[in-house]
C-alpha positions as CSV (number, residue, x, y, z in Angstrom):
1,X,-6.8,13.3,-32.5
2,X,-9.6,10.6,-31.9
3,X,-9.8,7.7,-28.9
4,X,-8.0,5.4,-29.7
5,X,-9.5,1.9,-28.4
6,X,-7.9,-1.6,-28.3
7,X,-5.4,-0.4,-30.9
8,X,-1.7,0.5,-31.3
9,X,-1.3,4.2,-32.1
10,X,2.5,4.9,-33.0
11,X,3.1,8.9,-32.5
12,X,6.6,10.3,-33.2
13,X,7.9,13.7,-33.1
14,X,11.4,15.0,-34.8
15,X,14.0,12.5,-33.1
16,X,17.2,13.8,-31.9
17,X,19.2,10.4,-31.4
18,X,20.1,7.6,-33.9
19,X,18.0,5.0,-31.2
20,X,15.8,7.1,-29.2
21,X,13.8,5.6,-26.1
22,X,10.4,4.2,-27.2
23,X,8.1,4.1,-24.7
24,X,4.7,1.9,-24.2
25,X,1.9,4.1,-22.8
26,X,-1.5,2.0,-21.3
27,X,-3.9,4.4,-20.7
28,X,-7.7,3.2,-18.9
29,X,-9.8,5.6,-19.8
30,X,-11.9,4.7,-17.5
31,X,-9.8,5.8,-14.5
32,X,-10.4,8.3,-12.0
33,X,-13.2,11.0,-13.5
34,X,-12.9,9.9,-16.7
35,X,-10.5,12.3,-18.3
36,X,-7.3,9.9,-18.7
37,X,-7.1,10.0,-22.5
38,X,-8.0,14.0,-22.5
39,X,-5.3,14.6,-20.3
40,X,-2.9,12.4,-22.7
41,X,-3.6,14.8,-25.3
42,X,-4.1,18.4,-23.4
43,X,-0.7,17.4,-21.1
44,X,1.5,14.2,-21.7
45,X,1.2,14.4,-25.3
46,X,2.6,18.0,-25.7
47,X,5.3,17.9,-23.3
48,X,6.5,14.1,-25.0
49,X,6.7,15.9,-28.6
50,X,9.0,18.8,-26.9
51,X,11.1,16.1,-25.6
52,X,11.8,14.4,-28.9
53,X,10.1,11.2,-27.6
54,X,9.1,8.3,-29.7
55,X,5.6,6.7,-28.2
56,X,2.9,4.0,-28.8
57,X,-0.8,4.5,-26.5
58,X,-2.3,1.2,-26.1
59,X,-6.0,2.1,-24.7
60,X,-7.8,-0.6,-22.5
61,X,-10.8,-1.9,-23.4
62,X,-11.7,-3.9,-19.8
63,X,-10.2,-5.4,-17.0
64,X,-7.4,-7.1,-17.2
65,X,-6.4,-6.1,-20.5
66,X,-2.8,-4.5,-20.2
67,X,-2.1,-7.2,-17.4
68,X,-3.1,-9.7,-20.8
69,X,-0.7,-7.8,-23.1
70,X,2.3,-7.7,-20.9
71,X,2.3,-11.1,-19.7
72,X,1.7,-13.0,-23.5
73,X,3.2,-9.6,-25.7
74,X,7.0,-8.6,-27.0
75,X,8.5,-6.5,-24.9
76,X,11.4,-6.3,-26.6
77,X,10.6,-3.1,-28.9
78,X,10.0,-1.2,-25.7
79,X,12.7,0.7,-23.3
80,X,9.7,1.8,-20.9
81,X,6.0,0.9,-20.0
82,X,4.3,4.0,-18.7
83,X,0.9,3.6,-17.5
84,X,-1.8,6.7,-17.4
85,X,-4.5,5.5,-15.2
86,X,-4.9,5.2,-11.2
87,X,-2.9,2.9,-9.0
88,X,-5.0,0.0,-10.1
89,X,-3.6,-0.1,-14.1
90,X,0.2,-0.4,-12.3
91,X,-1.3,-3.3,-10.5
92,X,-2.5,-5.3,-13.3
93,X,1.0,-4.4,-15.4
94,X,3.1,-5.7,-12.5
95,X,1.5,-8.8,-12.1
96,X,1.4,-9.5,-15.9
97,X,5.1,-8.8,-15.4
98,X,5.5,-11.1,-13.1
99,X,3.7,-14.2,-14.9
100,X,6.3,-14.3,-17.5
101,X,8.9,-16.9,-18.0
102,X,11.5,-14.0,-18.2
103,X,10.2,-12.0,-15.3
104,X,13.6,-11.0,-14.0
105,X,14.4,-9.6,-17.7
106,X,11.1,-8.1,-17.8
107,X,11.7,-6.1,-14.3
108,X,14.6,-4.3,-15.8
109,X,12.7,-2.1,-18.0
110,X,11.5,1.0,-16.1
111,X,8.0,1.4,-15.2
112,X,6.5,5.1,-14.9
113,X,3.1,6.0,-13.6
114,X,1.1,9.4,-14.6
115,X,-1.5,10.3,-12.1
116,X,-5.3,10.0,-14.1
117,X,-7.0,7.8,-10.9
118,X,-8.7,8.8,-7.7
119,X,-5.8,7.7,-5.4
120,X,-2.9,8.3,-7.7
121,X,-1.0,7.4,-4.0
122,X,2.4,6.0,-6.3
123,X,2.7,9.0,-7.9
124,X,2.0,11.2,-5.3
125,X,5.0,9.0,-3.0
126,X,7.6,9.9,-6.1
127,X,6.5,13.1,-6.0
128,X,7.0,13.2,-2.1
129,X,10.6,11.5,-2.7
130,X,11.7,14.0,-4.8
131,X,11.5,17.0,-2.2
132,X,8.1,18.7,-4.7
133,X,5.3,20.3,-3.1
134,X,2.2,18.5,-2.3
135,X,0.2,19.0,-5.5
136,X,-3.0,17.5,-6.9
137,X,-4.6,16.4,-10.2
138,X,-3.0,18.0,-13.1
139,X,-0.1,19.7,-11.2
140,X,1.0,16.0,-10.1
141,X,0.5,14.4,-13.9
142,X,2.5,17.6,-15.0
143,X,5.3,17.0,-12.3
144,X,5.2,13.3,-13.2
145,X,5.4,13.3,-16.6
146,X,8.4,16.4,-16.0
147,X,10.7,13.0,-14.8
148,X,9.5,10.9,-17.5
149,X,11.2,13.5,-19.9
150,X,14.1,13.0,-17.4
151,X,14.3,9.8,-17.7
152,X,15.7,9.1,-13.9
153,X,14.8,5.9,-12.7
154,X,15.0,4.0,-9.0
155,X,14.9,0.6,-7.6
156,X,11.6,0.0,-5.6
157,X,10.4,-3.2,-3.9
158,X,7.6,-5.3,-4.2
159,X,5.7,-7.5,-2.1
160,X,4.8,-11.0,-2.4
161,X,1.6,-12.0,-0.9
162,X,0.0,-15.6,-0.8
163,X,-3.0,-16.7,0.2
164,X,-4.4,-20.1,1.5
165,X,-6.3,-20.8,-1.5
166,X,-3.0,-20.6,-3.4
167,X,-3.0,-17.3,-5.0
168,X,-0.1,-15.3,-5.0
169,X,0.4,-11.6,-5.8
170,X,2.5,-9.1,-6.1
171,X,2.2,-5.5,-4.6
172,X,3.7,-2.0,-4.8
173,X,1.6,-0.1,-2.3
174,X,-0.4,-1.6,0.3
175,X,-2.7,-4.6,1.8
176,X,-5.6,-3.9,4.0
177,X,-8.3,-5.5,6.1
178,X,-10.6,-3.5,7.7
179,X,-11.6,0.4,7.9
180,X,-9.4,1.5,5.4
181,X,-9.9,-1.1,2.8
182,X,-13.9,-0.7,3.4
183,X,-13.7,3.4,2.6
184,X,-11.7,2.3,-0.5
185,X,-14.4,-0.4,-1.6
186,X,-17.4,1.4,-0.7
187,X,-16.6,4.9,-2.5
188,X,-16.1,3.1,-6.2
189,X,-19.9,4.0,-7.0
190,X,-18.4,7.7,-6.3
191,X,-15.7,7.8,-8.4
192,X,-16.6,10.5,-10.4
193,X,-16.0,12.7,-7.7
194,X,-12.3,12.0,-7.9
195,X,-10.1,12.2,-4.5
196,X,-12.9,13.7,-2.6
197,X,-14.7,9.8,-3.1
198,X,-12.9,9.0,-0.4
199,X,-14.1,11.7,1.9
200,X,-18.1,10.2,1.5
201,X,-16.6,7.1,1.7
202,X,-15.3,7.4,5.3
203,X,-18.2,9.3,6.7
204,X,-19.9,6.7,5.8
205,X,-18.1,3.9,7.3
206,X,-18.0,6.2,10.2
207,X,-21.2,5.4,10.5
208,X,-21.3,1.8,10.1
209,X,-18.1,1.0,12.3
210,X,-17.1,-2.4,12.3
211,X,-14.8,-4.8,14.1
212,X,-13.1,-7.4,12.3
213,X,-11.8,-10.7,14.7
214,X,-8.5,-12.2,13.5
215,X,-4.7,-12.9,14.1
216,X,-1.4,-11.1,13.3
217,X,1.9,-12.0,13.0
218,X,5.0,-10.2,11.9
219,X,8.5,-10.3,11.9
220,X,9.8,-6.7,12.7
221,X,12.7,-5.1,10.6
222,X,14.8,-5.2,13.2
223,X,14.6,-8.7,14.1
224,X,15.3,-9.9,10.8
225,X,18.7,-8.5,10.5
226,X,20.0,-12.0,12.3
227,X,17.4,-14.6,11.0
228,X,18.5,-17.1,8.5
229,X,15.8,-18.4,6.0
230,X,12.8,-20.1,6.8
231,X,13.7,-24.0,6.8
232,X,10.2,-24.6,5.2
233,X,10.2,-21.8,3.4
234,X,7.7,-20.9,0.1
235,X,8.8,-22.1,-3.3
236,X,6.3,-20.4,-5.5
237,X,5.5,-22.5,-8.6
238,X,3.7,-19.6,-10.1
239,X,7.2,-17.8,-11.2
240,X,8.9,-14.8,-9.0
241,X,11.3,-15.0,-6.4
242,X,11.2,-17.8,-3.3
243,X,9.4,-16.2,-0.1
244,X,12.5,-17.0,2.1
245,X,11.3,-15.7,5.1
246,X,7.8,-17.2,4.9
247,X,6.4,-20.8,5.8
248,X,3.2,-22.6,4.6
249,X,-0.4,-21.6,6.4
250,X,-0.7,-25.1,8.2
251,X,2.9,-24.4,9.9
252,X,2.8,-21.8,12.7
253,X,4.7,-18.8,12.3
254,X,8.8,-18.9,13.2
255,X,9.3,-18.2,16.9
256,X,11.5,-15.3,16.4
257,X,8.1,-13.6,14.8
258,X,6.0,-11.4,16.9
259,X,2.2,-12.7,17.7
260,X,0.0,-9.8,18.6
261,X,-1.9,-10.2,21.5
262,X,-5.2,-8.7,20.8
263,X,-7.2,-10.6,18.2
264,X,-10.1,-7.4,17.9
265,X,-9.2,-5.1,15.0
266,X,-10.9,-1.6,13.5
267,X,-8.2,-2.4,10.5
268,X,-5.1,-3.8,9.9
269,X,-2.8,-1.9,6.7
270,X,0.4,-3.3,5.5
271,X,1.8,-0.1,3.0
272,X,4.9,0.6,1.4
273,X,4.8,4.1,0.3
274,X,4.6,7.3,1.7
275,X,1.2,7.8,0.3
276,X,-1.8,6.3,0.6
277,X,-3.3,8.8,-2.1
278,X,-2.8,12.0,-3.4
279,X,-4.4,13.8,-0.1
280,X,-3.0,10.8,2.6
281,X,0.2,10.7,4.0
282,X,0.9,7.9,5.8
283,X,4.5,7.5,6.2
284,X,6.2,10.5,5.6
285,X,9.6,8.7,6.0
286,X,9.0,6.2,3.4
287,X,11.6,5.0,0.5
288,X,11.1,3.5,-2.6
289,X,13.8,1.0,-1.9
290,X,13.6,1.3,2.2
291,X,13.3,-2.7,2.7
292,X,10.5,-2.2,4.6
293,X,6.6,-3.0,5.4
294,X,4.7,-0.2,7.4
295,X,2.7,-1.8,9.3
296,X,-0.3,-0.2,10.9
297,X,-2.9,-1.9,13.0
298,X,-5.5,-0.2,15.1
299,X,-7.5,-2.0,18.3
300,X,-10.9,-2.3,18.5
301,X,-12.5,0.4,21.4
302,X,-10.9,3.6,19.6
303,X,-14.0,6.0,19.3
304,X,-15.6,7.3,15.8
305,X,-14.4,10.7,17.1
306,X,-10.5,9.9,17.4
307,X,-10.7,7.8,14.1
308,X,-12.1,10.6,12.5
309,X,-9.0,13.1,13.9
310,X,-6.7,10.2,13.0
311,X,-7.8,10.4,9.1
312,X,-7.9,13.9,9.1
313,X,-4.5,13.9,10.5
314,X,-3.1,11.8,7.6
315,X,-4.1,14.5,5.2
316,X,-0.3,16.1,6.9
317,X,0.8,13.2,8.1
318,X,0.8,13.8,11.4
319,X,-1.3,10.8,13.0
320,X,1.2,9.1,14.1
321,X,1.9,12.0,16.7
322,X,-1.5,12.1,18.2
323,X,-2.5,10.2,21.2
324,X,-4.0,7.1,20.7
325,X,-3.1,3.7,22.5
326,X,-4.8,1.6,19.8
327,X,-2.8,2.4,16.9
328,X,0.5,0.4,16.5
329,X,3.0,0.8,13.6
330,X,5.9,-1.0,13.1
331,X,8.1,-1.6,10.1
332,X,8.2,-5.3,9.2
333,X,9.8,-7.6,6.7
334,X,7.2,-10.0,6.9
335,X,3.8,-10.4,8.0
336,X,0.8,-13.2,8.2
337,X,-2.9,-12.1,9.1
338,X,-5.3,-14.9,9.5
339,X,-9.3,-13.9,10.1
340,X,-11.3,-15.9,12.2
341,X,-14.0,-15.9,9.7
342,X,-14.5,-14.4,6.0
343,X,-15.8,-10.7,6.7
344,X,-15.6,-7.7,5.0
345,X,-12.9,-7.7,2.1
346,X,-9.4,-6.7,1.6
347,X,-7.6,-5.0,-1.1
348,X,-4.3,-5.1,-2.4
349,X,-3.1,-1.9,-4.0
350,X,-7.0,-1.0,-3.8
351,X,-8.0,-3.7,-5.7
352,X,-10.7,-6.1,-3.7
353,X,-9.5,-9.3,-2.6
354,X,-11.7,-12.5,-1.1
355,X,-11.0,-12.4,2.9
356,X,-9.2,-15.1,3.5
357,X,-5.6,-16.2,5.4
358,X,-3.0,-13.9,3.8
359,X,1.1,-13.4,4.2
360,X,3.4,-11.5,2.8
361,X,7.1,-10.0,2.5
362,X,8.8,-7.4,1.3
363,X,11.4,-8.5,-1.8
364,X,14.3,-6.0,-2.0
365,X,14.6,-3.5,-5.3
366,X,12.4,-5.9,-7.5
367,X,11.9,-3.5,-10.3
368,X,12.3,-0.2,-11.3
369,X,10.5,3.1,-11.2
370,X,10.5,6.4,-13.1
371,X,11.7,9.3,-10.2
372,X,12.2,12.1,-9.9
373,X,16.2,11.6,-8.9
C-alpha cells in the first residue's frame, strides 16, 4: 500500500460487532527518522486488522495541519483520535481540541499516542505507568499500540499556560527555559539520528553553558490544599477552563505563593510525566492524573561535570538522589517564571516558544488517554 498524503484512507478488516470503534489515525511522516508511515504498515497496521478494528490514516502534509483538522473537522464519526508521530503531533491535536466551541465534548473522546518521534517521552510515561520494561523504538510502538487494541483508557491533566503577549496554551508534558529546552532546540538539525539527537545535543550545550537571569514563583501542592481561588483570577476568552488559581502579569503573585530567592538559572523545567523521552526519566513517581507540576530548577554555579552526571543519571532516574545543592524540585499546582530579558527560547512539549513572561497550572483530568490499565 502507497503513502497516502493529505487524504482520507478508510481501511477495514472483518468486523466483529454491529458498531465497532472507528478510530482516526494522524500520522507525520516526517517525525522522528522518518519511518512513521513504514511502521504504520510493518506494525500498527497488522496488529489493528487482528483486532477487528475499523480505521481512517489522515497523513500530514505541514505544520499545523491535524491541529487545522481537529479544531474546524466533524468529530462525530470518530470514537478515538490516535496520533503516530513524536510528542509534537499530540501537541498540535490538543490544542486544536481545545479551540473548539465544544471543547469539553471534544475531550471525552480518548486520545492514543504511538511512538514514531525522537522523544516519544508520552508514550514512554504510559508505558512506565503500566509496570512494562523500559523499551525503545519499535518495542514501545508495539507495546503501545498492544493497549490500543485494549482499548483501556485514563484521565490525564493538562496544563494551561499564558503568556504576556496573550497567548494561551495547553500542555501535556512539560515547559522549559534553559539547558534543557536548548539541547531539545539545538539537536532538531540531528533528527535523523533518532533518540541519540539528544546525546550531541547536550555535549554541545555542555560546551556553550549559559545562564539565564529571571524570576520564579510557584505555589507548592501542598499549599494549595487550603487556598480559595484567586480574586483576580484568569478568564480566558480564547475557550478552556478559567485559570482559578492564576492572576494577570501586572498583579504580583498571591502571598501564599513561594518567590524563589535566587534570580540566576542553568534551567528551569515545569514537566508532568515520568518521562522526559524514551531514554529520560525524570520523575519516576509521576501519574497521569497525579494533580501535580514537577517542578525542577537548577542554580547557576553547578559545574559542566555534575550537570553532565545529573543527565546521565536521568537515563535511571536517579538524579534526584545525587548530591547537588543547586537542584530544587518541588511539585506545584501553579507556577509564573518572568525573564529579565528575552534570551534563549522555551519550549512547550518540545515545541519552541518566544521567551517571554509565562504562567501556568495544572487543570485536573482534562482529557483522556489510551493506557495501559
Amino acid at each position: 500500500m502507497g503513502p497516502v498524503c493529505g487524504q482520507y484512507l478508510v481501511l477495514s478488516a472483518q468486523l466483529r460487532a454491529p458498531r465497532p470503534d472507528a478510530w482516526l489515525h494522524l500520522l507525520n511522516p516526517q517525525s522522528g527518522t522518518g519511518c512513521a508511515l513504514q511502521l504504520f504498515h510493518s506494525i500498527v497496521q497488522p496488529m489493528l486488522v487482528e483486532a477487528g478494528m475499523t480505521f481512517t490514516l489522515f497523513v500530514t502534509e505541514k505544520p499545523n495541519h491535524a491541529r487545522e483538522l481537529v479544531r474546524a473537522g466533524d468529530l462525530s464519526q470518530w470514537d478515538t483520535m490516535v496520533v503516530l508521530a513524536g510528542d509534537g503531533l499530540l501537541y498540535e491535536v490538543l490544542n486544536g481540541l481545545m479551540e473548539r466551541q465544544d471543547w469539553q465534548a471534544a475531550l471525552q473522546k480518548p486520545l492514543c499516542t504511538l511512538p514514531a518521534g525522537s522523544g516519544n517521552a508520552l508514550a514512554a510515561s504510559i508505558n512506565h505507568y503500566a509496570g512494562n520494561t523500559h523499551v525503545l523504538k519499535e518495542k514501545l510502538l508495539i507495546n503501545c499500540t498492544y493497549f490500543l487494541c485494549k482499548g483501556l483508557h485514563a484521565p490525564m491533566d493538562l496544563v494551561s499556560l499564558s503568556t504576556a503577549s496573550g497567548k494561551r496554551l495547553f500542555s501535556f508534558l512539560s515547559f522549559g527555559w534553559g539547558f534543557i529546552s536548548d539541547v531539545d532546540i539545538a539537536s532538531e538539525k540531528y533528527r535523523k539520528l533518532g533518540n541519540a539527537r539528544f546525546t550531541v545535543g547536550t555535549v554541545q550545550q555542555l560546551a556553550a553553558l549559559r545562564v539565564y537571569k529571571g524570576r520564579l514563583a510557584y505555589l507548592p501542592v501542598e499549599t494549595s490544599s487550603s487556598v480559595v481561588p484567586a480574586p483576580g483570577a484568569l478568564r480566558s476568552s480564547h475557550g478552556g477552563p478559567e485559570d482559578s488559581l492564576l492572576v494577570p502579569f501586572d498583579q504580583p503573585v498571591p502571598s501564599h505563593w513561594t518567590i524563589v530567592p535566587e534570580e540566576e538559572f542553568i534551567l528551569i523545567f515545569a514537566i508532568y510525566q515520568s518521562h522526559l523521552g524514551a531514554d529520560f526519566t525524570m520523575v519516576p513517581k509521576a501519574k497521569l492524573h497525579d494533580s501535580s507540576i514537577h517542578l525542577f530548577y537548577l542554580k547557576a554555579g553547578v559545574s559542566r561535570l555534575v550537570l553532565l552526571k545529573l543527565f546521565l543519571a536521568m537515563e535511571k532516574g536517579t538524579h534526584l538522589e545525587l548530591t547537588c545543592p543547586q537542584l530544587h524540585y518541588i511539585p506545584v499546582r501553579a507556577f509564573r517564571l518572568e525573564p529579565f530579558a528575552a534570551t534563549g527560547l522555551m519550549t512547550v512539549d518540545g515545541e519552541p516558544l518566544a521567551c517571554e513572561p509565562v504562567q501556568g497550572q495544572v487543570h485536573d483530568q482534562l482529557c483522556r488517554i489510551i493506557s495501559g490499565s
